[in-house]
C-alpha positions as CSV (number, residue, x, y, z in Angstrom):
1,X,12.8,10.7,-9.8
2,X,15.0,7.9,-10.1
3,X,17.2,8.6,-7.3
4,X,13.8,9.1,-5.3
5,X,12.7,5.8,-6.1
6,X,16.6,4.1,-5.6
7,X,16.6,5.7,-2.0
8,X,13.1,4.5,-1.2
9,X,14.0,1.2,-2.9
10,X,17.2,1.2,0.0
11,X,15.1,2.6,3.0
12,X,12.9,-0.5,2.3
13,X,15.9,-3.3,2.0
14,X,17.8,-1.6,4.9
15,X,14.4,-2.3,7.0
16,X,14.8,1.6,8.5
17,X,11.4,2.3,9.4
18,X,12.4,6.0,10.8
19,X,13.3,6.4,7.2
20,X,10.3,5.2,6.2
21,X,8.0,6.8,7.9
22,X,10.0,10.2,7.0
23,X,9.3,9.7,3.7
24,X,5.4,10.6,4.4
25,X,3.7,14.5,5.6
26,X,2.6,13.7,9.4
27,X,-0.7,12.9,8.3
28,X,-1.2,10.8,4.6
29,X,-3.7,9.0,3.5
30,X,-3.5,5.2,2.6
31,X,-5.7,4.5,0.2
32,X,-6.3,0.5,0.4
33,X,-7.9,-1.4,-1.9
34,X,-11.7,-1.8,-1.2
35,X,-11.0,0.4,2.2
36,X,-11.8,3.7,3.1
37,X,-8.7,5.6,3.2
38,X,-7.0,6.0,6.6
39,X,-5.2,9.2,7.9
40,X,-2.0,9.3,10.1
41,X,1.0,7.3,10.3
42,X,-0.1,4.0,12.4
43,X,-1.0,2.3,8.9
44,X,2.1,2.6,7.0
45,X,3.9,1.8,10.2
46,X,2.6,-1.2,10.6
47,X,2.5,-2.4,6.9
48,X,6.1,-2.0,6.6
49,X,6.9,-3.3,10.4
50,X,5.0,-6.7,8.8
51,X,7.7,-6.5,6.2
52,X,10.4,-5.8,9.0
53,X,9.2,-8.7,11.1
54,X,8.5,-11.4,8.8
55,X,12.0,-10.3,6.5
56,X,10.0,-9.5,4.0
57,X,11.2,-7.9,0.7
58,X,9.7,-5.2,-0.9
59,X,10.5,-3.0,-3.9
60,X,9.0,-0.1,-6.2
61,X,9.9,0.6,-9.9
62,X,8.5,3.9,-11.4
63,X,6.8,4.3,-14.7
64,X,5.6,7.9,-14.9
65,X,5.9,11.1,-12.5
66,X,4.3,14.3,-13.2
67,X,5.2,17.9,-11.5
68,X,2.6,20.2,-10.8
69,X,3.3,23.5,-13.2
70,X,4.3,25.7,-10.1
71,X,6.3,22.9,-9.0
72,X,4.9,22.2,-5.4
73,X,2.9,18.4,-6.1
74,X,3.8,15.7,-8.3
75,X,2.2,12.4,-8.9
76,X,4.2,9.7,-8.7
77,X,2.8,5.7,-10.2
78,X,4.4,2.5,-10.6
79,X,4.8,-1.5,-10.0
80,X,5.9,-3.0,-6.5
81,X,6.7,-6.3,-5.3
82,X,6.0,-7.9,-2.3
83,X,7.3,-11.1,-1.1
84,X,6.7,-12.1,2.8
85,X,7.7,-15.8,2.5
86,X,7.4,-16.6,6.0
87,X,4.1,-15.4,6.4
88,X,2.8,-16.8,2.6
89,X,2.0,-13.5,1.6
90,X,3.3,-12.7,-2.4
91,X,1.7,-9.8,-4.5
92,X,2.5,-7.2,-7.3
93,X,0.5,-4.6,-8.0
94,X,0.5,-0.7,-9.4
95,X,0.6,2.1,-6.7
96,X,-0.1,5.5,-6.8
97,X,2.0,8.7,-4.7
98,X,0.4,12.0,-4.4
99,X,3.6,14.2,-3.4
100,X,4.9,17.4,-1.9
101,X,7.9,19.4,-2.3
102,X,9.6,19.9,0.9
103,X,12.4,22.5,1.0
104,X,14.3,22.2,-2.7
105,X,14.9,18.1,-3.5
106,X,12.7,16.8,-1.1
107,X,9.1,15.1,-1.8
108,X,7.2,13.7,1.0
109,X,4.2,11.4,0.2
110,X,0.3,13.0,1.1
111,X,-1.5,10.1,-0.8
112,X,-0.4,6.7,-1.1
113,X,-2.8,4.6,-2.9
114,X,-2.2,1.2,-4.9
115,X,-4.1,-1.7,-5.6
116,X,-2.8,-5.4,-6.7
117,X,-2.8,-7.2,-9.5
118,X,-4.7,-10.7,-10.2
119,X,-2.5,-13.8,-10.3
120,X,-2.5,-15.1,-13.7
């Protein structure tokens, strides 16, 4: 999963939201902290079109992934960081994928959940 999380890693840096939003099934869920999650596409858009406007950076590392036994769901969980400097907005937290195989290397993202971390 490495090379999943290097090409999301570049999607995000290259500010390609097609890509982006490719990288989800046409109807996830976002799972917010303290939200109720939302279905669709409209939220993720406009999270990472913040990030596009404002030049924000944004990155994931991975720390575990686990693969269904027949194969066709993983869960993928790990740190990101988020750093929007022209709109004062700094965070790092743990996030959560719920994934789907699509076709034989491809994984597309149902569930995206994450929360963020206190500042210490």
């Amino acid at each position: 999963m490495t090379a999943y999380n290097d090409r999301f890693n570049e999607i995000v840096a290259t500010y390609d939201l097609e890509a982006f939003l490719a990288l989800y099934v046409d109807e996830p869920l976002w799972i917010a902290p303290g939200e109720r999650p939302v279905a669709g596409l409209d939220v993720p858009a406009g999270t990472f079109g913040f990030i596009i406007e404002n030049a924000g950076a944004f990155s994931h590392s991975f720390e575990h992934f686990f693969v269904s036994d027949d194969g066709s769901q993983a869960v993928m969980i790990g740190d990101y960081d988020l750093d929007v400097e022209q709109a004062g907005v700094a965070a790092t937290g743990t996030y959560l994928f719920v994934m789907e195989r699509h076709g034989e290397d491809e994984w597309r993202i149902v569930a995206d959940m994450f929360n963020q971390h206190e500042v210490e």
